[in-house]
C-alpha positions as CSV (number, residue, x, y, z in Angstrom):
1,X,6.3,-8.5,3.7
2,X,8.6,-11.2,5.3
3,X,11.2,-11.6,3.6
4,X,12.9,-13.5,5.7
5,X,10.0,-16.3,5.3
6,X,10.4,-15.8,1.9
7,X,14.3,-16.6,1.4
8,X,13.5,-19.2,3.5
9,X,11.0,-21.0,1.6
10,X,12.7,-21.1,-1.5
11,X,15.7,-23.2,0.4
12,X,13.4,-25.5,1.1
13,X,13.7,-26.2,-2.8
14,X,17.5,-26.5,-3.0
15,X,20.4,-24.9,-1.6
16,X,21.6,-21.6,-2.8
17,X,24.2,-18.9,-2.0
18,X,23.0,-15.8,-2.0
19,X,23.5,-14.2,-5.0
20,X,21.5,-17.4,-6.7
21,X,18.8,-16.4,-3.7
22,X,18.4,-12.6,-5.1
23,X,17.7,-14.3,-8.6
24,X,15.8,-16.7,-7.9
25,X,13.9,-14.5,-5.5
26,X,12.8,-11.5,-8.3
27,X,12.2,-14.4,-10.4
28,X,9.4,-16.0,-8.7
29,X,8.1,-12.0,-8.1
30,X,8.4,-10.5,-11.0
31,X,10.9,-8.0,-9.5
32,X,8.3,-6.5,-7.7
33,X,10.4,-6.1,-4.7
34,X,13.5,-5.9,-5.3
35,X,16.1,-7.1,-3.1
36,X,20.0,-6.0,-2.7
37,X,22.1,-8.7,-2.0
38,X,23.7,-6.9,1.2
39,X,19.9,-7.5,2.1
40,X,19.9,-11.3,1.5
41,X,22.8,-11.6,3.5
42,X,22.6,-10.1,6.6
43,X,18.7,-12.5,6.6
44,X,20.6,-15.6,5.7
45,X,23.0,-14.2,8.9
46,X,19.7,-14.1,11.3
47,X,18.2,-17.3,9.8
48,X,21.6,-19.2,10.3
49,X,21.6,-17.6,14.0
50,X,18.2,-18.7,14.7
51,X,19.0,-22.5,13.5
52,X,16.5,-22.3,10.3
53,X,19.5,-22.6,7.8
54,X,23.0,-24.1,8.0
55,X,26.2,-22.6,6.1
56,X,28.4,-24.7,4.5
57,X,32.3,-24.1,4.0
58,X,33.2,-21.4,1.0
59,X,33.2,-22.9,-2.8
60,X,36.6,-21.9,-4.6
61,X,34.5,-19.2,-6.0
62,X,33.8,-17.7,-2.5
63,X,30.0,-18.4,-2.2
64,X,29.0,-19.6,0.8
65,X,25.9,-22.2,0.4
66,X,23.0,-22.3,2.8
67,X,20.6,-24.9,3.8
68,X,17.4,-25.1,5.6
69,X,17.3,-27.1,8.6
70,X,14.7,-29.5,9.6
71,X,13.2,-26.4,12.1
72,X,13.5,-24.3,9.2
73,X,10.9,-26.6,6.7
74,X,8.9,-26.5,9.9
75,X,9.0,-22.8,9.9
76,X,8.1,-22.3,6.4
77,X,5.2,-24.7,6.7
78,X,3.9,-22.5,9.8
79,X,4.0,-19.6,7.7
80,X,2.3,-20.9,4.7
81,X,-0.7,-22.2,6.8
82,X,-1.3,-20.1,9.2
83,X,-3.5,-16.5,7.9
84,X,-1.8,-13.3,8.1
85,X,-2.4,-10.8,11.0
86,X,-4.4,-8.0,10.0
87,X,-5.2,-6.9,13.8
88,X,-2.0,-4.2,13.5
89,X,-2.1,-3.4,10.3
90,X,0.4,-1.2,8.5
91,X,0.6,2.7,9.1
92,X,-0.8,3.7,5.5
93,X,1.1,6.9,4.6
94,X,-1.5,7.9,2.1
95,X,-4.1,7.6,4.7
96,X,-2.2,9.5,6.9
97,X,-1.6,12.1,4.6
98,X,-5.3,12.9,3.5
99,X,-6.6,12.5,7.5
100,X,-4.1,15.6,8.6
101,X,-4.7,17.2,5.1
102,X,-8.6,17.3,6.0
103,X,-8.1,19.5,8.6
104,X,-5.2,21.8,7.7
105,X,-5.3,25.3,6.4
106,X,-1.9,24.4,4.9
107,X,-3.0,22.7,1.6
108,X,-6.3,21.9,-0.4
109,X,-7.0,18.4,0.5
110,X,-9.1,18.0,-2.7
111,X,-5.9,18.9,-4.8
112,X,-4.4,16.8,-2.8
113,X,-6.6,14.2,-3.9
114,X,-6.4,14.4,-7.2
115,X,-3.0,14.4,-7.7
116,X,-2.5,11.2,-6.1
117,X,-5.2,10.0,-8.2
118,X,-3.5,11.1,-11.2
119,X,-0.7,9.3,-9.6
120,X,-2.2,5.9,-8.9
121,X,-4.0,5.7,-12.2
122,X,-0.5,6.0,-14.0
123,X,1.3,3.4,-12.0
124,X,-2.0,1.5,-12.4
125,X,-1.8,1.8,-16.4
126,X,2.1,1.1,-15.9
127,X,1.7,-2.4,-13.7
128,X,-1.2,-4.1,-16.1
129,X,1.6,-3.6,-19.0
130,X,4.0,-6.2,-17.0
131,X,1.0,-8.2,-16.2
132,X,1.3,-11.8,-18.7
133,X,-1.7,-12.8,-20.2
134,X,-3.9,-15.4,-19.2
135,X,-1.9,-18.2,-21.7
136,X,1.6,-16.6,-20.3
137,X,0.8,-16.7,-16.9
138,X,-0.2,-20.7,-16.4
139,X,2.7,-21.7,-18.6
140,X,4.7,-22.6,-15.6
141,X,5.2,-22.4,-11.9
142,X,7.5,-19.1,-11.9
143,X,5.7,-17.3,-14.4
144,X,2.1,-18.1,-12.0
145,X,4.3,-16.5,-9.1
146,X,5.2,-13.9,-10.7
147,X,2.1,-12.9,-12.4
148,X,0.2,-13.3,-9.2
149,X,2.5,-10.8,-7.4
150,X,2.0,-8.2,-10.3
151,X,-2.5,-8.8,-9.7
152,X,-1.8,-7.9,-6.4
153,X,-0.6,-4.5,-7.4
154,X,-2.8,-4.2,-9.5
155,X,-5.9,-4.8,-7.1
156,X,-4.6,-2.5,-4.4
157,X,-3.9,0.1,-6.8
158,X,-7.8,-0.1,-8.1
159,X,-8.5,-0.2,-4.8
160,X,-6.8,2.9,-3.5
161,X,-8.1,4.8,-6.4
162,X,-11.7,3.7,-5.6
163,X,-10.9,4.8,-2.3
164,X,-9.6,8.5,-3.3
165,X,-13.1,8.4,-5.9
166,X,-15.1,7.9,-2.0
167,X,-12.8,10.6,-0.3
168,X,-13.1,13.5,-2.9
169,X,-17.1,12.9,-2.4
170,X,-17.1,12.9,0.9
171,X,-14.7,15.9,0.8
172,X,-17.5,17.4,-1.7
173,X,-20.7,16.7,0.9
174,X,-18.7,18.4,3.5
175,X,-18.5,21.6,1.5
176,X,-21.7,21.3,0.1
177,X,-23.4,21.3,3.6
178,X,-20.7,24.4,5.2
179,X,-22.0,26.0,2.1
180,X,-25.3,25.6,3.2
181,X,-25.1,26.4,6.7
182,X,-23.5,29.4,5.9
183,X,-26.2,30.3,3.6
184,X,-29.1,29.8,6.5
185,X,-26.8,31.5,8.8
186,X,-26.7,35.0,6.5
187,X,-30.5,34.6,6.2
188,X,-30.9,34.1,9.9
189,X,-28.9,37.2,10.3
190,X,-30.6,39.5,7.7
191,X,-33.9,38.6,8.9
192,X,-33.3,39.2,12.6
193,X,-31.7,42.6,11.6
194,X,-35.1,43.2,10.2
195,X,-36.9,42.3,12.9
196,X,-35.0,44.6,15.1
197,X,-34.7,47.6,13.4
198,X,-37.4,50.9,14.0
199,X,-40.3,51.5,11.4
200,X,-42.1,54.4,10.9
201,X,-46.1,54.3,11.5
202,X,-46.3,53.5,8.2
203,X,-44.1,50.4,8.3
204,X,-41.1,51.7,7.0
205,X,-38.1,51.2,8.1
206,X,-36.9,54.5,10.3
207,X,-33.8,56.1,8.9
């Protein structure tokens, strides 16, 4: 995700330094990505480089308060209008995984399978427990952010293990129908054996 579009947009609400940034940041999330602040930093360095946000002089304390500029709100604005790109999506390690696992003697890709289904179903279970109820999650703006972030974990996690349910079966059909092949095979073997070997007058085979 961008975080850098996300810092910004929440200094189009007020200025912050940014330790207040991190906060405020998880809060609107949920802490479903976490941020360090060494993190927050060096994008409030880039953003400040790039003319979205301005620095002000140190408070006594040492925090150093940024600012969008006006190209910055214009920035943000961009970002929350226009779609996002899903022409180059994301390499999907789990994908990636079960693709090479198909055709490796290495490792039994079904196992493979399950486990991560295992996997996804706990951190399915563990991601509805965070998620507000319906009364919670309208009660204000934050907790709405927040709450909406933690659905779409939860979708993508229903989603993946919809998508391991389709793989195992297709994983299933495939053995299923080398099973079968090799099955026709052996009788396509034994009977052309038959056909070839000597019989006696009487129709018995020779020995």
């Amino acid at each position: 995700m961008s975080i850098r579009m996300a810092l910004l947009a929440i200094l189009c609400d007020s200025p912050k330094h940014g330790y207040e940034l991190r906060a405020e940041f998880e809060a609107r999330t949920g802490s479903v990505w976490p941020l360090n602040v060494g993190q927050v930093y060096s994008t409030l360095q880039r953003l400040e480089r790039d003319g979205l946000v301005t620095a002000d002089e140190p408070t006594a304390d040492g925090h150093v308060i940024h600012s969008v500029t006006q190209v910055g709100r214009l920035a943000v604005t961009e970002w929350f209008t226009e779609p996002i790109d899903r022409t180059s999506p994301p390499r999907d390690e789990l994908a990636m995984k079960l693709s090479l696992a198909a055709v490796s003697d290495m490792v039994d890709v079904r196992e493979v399978v399950q486990r991560q289904r295992a996997a996804s179903m706990r951190a399915l279970r563990d991601i509805t427990r965070l998620k507000p109820s319906d009364d919670e999650s309208f009660a204000d703006a934050e907790a709405m952010g927040w709450s909406l972030a933690l659905e779409s974990l939860v979708f993508q996690a229903e989603a993946e293990i919809r998508w391991l349910d389709h793989v195992e079966s297709r994983l299933v059909a495939q053995a299923t129908r080398r099973r079968a092949t090799r099955a026709e095979g052996s009788v396509s073997v034994s009977e052309d054996a038959r056909r070839r070997s000597p019989r006696s007058p009487s129709g018995r085979v020779s020995r």
